[in-house]
N, C-alpha and C positions, 0 to 999 in steps of 0.2 A: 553569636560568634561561634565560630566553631575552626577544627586547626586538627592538622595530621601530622605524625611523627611516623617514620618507621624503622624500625631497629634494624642492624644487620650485627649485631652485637652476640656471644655468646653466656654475657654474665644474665642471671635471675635478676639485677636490680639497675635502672639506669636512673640518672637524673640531670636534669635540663633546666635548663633557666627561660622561663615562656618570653619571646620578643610579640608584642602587639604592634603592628603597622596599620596607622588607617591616614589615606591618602597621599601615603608618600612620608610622612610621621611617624617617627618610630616613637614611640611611646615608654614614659618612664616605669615601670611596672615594680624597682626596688630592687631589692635580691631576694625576692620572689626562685624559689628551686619546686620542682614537678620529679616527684619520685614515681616509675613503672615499677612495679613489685609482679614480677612473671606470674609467681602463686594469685595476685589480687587480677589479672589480664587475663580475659578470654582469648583464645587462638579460633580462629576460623580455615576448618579444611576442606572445607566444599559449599558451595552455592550450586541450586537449584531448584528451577531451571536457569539454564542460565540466559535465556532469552525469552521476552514476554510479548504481551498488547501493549501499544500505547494507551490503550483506552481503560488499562488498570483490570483489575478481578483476580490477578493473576499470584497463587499463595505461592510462593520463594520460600524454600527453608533453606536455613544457613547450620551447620552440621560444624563441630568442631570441640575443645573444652575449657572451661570453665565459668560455662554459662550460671553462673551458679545462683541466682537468682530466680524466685518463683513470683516477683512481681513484676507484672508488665509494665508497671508505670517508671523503672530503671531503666527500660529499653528504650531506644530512638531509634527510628529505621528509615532513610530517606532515601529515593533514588529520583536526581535530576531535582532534588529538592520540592519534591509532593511527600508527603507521609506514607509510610507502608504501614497501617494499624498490627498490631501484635494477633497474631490467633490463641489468645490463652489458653486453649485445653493443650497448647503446641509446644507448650516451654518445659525443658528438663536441662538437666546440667551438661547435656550435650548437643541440643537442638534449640532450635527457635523458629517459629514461622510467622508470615506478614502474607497481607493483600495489598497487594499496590493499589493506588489510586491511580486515575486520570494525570496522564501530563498534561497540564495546564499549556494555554494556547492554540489546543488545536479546534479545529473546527467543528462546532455541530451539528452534522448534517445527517440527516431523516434519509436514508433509501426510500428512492422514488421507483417504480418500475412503470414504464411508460408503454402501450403495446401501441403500435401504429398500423393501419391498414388501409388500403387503397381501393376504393369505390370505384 
């Protein structure tokens, strides 16, 4: 599961009540409250590059603060829902870097080069 919030709010601290829908169901979840603490929140102020391969290799660092973790196993990085594995010597409290994978689905296919000639 996974679920996006975005604040346009100026306090440090919000808090939400999580709604879970699946198939048209809303789901009773209690009074369940999700507190954002700004100090506990990364900010992301730049991505780069901002355009890749589909076919993945491509390191993205994400620049911004309070990455403040130095284990990669806290991070999740997906784009299109493939994994961006972590580059660990890449982590500090203001950077982060991934290598994208392969977007799944696409085709794969061997370059052929064919030379033709006429007798």
């Amino acid at each position: 599961m996974r679920g996006v919030e975005v604040l346009a709010v100026e306090t440090d601290d919000h808090a939400c009540a999580p709604v879970i829908t699946i198939g048209g169901t809303v789901l009773d979840v209690g009074s369940s409250v999700v507190t954002y603490t700004k100090a506990e929140t990364a900010t992301i102020t730049a991505i780069s590059p901002r355009h890749g391969s589909v076919t993945g290799g491509d390191v993205i660092t994400f620049t911004g603060t309070g990455f403040n973790s130095a284990d990669e196993a806290n991070y999740s990085i997906t784009f299109d829902d493939v994994d961006c594995p972590i580059v660990a010597a890449s982590m500090s409290a203001t950077s982060v870097q991934c290598t994208t994978g392969a977007k799944t689905g696409l085709p794969q296919i061997d370059p052929t080069l064919v030379f033709k000639h006429s007798t």
